[in-house]
C-alpha positions as CSV (number, residue, x, y, z in Angstrom):
1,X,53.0,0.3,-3.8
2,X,51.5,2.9,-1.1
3,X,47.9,2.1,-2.1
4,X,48.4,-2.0,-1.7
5,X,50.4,-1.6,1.5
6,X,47.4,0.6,2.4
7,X,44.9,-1.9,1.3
8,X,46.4,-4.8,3.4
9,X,46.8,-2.4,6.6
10,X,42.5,-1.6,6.2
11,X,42.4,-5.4,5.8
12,X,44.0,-5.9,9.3
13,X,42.5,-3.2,10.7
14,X,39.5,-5.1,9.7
15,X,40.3,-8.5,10.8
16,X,41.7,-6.8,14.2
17,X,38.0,-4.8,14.8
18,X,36.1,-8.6,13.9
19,X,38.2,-10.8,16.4
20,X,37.5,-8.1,19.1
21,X,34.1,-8.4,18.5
22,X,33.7,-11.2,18.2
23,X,35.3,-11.9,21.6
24,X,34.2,-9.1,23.6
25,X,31.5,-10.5,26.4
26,X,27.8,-9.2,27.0
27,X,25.9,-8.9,29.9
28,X,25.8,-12.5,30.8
29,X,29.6,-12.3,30.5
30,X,29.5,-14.7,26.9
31,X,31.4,-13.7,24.3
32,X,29.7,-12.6,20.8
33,X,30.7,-16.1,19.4
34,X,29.1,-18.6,21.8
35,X,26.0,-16.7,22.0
36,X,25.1,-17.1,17.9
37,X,22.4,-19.2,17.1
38,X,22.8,-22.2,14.8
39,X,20.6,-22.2,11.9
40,X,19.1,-25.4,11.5
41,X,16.9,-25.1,8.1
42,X,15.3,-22.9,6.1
43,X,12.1,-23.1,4.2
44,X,9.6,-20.8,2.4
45,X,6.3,-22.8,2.2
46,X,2.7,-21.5,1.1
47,X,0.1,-22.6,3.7
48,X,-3.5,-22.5,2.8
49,X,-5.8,-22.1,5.8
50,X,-6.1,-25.0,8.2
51,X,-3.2,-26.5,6.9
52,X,0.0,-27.3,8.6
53,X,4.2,-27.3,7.9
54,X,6.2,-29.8,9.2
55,X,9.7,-28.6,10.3
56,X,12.5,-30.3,11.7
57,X,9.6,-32.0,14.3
58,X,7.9,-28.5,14.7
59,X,4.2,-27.5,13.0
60,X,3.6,-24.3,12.1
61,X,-0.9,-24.1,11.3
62,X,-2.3,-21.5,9.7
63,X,-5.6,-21.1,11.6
64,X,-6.8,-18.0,10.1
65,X,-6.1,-14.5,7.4
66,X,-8.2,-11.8,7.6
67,X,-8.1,-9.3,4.5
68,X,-5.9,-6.5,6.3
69,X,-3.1,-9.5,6.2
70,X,-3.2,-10.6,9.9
71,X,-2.1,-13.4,9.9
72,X,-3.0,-16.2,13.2
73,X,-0.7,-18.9,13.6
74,X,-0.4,-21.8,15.6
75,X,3.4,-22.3,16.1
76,X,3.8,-26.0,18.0
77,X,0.7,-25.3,19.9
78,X,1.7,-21.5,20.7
79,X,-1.2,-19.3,18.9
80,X,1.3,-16.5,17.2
81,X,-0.1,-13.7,15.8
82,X,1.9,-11.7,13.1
83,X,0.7,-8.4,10.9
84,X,1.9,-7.4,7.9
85,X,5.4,-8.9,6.5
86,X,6.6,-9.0,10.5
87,X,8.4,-12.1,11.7
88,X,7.7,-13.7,15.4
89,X,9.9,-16.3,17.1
90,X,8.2,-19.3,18.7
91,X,10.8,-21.2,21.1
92,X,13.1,-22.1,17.8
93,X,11.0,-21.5,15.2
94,X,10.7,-18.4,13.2
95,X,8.4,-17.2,11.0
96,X,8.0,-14.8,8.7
97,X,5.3,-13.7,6.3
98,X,6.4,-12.7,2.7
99,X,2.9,-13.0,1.1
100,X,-1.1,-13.2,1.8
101,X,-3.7,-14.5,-0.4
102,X,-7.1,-13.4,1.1
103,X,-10.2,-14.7,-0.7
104,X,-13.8,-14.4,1.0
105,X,-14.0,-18.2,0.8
106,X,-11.6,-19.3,4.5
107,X,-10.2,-22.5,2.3
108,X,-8.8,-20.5,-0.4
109,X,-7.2,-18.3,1.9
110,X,-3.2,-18.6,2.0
111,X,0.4,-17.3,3.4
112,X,3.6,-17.8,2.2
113,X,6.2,-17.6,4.6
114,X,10.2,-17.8,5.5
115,X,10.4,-20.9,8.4
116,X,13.7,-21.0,10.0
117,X,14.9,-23.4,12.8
118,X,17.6,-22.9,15.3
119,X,19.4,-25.2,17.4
């Protein structure tokens, strides 16, 4: 009996330490809550060079990958450089490299990558 009625009080507690934080206010004097992004969609396409993704009316072009896995972007007409497995943020768009594919021959060359959209 002690250890459920101690259970449910850690589950307060918890619920208690969520709703504060969730309403506390930042610098701009919003609350955690009405600051959150919505996630739009979600995608994880491979892009061979010179191609383009189509997302929720946003293009994401892989202009160029060079074998130390730079990756050059062009994010909605933004040029976005990312290096590595890094993620950068273009207006609404994010991206995210997961995995390169350099070959010597540019055509052949390819990313995949995590696209999300945000309202």
């Amino acid at each position: 009996m002690a250890r459920e009625t101690k259970n449910f009080l850690i589950a307060v507690l918890f619920i208690i330490v969520l709703y504060v934080y969730l309403n506390s206010t930042n610098a701009n004097g919003n609350t955690v809550a009405e600051t959150a992004e919505k996630l739009l969609a979600t995608a994880e396409p491979t892009i061979n060079q010179g191609d383009t993704y189509a997302a929720n009316n946003h293009t994401v072009k892989l202009m160029n990958l060079n074998k130390d896995g730079v990756v050059v972007l062009d994010v909605d007409g933004k040029k976005a450089i990312i290096r590595g497995k890094d993620t950068v943020r273009v207006d609404k768009l994010s991206v995210t490299v997961t995995e390169t594919f350099y070959a010597e021959v540019a055509e052949e060359r390819a990313a995949m990558f995590i696209v999300s959209v945000y309202a």
